[in-house]
N, C-alpha and C positions, 0 to 999 in steps of 0.2 A: 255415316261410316267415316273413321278417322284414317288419312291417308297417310304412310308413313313415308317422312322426306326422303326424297330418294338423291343418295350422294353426289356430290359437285361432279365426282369426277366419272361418274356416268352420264351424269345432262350435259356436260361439258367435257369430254374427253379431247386430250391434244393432239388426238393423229384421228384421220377417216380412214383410215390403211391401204389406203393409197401412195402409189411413188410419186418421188417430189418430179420427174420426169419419166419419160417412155425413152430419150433414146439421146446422145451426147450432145445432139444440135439444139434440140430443144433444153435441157441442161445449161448447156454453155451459155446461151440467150437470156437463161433466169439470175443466172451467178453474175452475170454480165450488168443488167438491169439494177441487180441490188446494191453491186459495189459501187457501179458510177453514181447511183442516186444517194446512198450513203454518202461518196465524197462530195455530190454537189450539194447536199444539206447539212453537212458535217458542222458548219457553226450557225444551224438556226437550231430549234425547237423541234424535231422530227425525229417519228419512228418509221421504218424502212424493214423491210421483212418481204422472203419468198416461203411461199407456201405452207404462209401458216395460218390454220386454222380463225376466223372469224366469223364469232357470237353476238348480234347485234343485239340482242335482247334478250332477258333471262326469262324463263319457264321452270312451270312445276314437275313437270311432268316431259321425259323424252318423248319424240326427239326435238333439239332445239334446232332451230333454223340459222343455216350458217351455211359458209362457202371456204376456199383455202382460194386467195389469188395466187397466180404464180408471182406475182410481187404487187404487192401494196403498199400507197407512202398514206402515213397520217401527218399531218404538219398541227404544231401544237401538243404534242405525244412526246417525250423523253425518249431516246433511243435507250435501249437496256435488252435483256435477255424475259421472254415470256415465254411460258409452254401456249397459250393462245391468246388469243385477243378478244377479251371481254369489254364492249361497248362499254357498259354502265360501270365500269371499275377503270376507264378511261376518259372522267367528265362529261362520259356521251357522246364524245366525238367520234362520227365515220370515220373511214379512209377516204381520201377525197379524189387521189388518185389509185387504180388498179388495171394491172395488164393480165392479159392471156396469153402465154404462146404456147399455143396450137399443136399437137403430135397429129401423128394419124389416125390414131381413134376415137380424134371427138369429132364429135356431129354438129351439125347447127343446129337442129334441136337443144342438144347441151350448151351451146353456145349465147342461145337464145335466153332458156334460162337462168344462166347466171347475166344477161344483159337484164333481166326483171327483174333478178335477185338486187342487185346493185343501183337499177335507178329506184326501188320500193325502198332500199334502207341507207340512203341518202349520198350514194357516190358521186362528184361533182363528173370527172372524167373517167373513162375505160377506152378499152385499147386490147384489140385485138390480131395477131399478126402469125402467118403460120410461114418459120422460115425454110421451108421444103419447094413450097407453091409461090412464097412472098406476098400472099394475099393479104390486105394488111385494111380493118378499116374501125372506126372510134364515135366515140360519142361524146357530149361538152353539153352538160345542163344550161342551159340559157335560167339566166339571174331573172331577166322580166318576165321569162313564162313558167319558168320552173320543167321546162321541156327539153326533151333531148335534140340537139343538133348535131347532124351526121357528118363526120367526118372520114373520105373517100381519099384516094391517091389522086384523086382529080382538084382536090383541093392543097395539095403537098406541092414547095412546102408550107407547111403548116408549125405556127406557136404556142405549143401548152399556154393557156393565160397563167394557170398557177406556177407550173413548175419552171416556164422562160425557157425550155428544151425545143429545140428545131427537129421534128419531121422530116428528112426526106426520101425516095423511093428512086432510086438506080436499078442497073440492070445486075450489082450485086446483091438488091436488096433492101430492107429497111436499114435506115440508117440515122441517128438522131447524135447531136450537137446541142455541148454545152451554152449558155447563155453567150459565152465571149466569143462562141464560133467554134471551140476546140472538141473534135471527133468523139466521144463516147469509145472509150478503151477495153483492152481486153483485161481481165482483173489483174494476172502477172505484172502487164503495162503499170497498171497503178501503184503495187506495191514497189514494185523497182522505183518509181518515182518519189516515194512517201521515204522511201530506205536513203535515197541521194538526197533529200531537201533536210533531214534526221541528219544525215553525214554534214551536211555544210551545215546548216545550226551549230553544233557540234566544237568544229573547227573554227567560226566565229568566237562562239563562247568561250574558248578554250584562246585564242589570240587576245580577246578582249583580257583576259587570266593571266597572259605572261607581259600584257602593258599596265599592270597595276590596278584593271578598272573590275570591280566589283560588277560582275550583269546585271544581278539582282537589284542595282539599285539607279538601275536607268528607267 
């Protein structure tokens, strides 16, 4: 019997029609995650994304197996606009990092399974943290065993090996720190900063403009 292919965008659809969050904390958390990992990769090789859809391997036949993190980084991936994330049409590379945060209606059962989903199809670290409860705990593939090594608040804080981010757990919370030390921002924070360091470029180039000197040619 000759089976007729059945279209990309059924084996592969870009939404599971699901909301990107349940409710503004967990929201906030996700927007949060993407814009500082964005800034803190902004001059390597990296794609940075919440909740999108991820295809680790293609099929003939629905349904294809796949997860949406609330944010995932690939390092080695070109930042750019995707409707999802096809493994095999990205040289094959996983995400090497992926977080969870938590609302009220997942389960640890669900929870569980997407930590099976993630160490089967090759995620280095995950992370999981529910900012209601603050319960907050992670996993780190160990390189000699190919195993997962748990990560609790008893070990916080604690150092991404990949991403150089600090872990730490207050009585406000999870809390994680750029490589230099500096707090993980709210996304407004960033933009106001990106708008003032734009303003002073700006005002340089433009002084450099009225002493005769060309910028372009420093």
């Amino acid at each position: 019997m000759v089976h007729t292919p059945v279209p990309s965008e059924l084996l592969y659809p870009d939404s599971d029609g699901k909301p990107m969050a349940e409710n503004t904390l967990q929201y906030r958390w996700i927007v949060r995650l993407v814009t500082n990992l964005k800034q803190l990769l902004k001059d390597e090789m990296a794609f940075v994304a919440g909740d999108l859809l991820w295809y680790p391997v293609p099929v003939e036949r629905p349904p294809a197996p796949c997860q949406a993190p609330d944010t995932m980084v690939v390092l080695g991936r070109p930042d750019g606009d995707r409707g999802s994330y096809k493994q095999w049409e990205e040289d094959n590379i996983a995400p090497q990092v992926v977080f969870e945060i938590l609302s009220p209606s997942n389960t640890m059962s669900e929870m569980a399974a997407k930590q099976q989903f993630y160490e089967q199809y090759g995620v280095l670290e995950m992370f999981f943290y529910n900012p209601q409860s603050h319960d907050f705990w992670g996993y780190q593939r160990a390189a000699a065993t190919d195993r997962f090594v748990l990560v609790t608040p008893l070990h916080l804080p604690w150092t991404s090996p990949l991403l150089k981010i600090r872990f730490e757990l207050s009585g406000e919370g999870l809390e994680l720190y750029y490589p230099d030390g500096e707090p993980f921002k709210e996304p407004g924070e960033l933009f106001a900063e990106r708008d003032l360091a734009r303003q002073e470029r700006d005002r340089a180039l433009a002084k450099l403009r009225e002493l005769g000197i060309d910028p372009e040619t420093l």
